[in-house]
N, C-alpha and C positions, 0 to 999 in steps of 0.2 A: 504494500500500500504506500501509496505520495504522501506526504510528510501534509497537505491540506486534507487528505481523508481522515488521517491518522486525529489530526486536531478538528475535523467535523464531531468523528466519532469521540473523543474523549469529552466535548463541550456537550454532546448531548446524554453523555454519561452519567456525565456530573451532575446536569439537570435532571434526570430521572433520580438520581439515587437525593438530592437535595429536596426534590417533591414528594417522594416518596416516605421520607422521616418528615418531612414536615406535616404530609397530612397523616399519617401515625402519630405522630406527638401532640399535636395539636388537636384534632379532629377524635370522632369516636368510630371512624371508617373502618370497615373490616379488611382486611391487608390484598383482600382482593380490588375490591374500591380502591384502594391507596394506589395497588400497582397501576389501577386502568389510566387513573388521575395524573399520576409520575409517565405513564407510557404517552399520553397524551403532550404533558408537557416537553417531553425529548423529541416527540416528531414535533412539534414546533420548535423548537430550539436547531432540529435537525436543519428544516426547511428557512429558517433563518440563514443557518449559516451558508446554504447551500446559494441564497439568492446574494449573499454579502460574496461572496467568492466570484459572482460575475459581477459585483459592481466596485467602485474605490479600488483599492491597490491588491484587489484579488485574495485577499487574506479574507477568514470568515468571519470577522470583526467587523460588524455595518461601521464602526469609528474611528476606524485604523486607515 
């Protein structure tokens, strides 16, 4: 894998597993809910970076 897949994928890692404990900790969701909730927020986080990689200086940072 390219070193921009590589940091697509870890960016929407990190937001799965960051939505995931939060609505776990916070919320009273059953960890099925949580994951759908965390899977939900990593394909957008996905689809973020993947539109930031064709715009600005091609990195998947809309601010870079």
């Amino acid at each position: 894998m390219g070193p921009k897949v590589t940091d697509i994928l870890e960016r929407a890692l990190a937001t799965f597993a960051q939505a995931f404990l939060s609505v776990i900790v916070v919320t009273d969701l059953s960890s099925t809910e949580g994951a759908a909730t965390a899977g939900l927020a990593a394909v957008v986080s996905l689809l973020k970076s993947i539109v930031a990689t064709r715009t600005g200086d091609g990195s998947p940072s809309i601010v870079s």
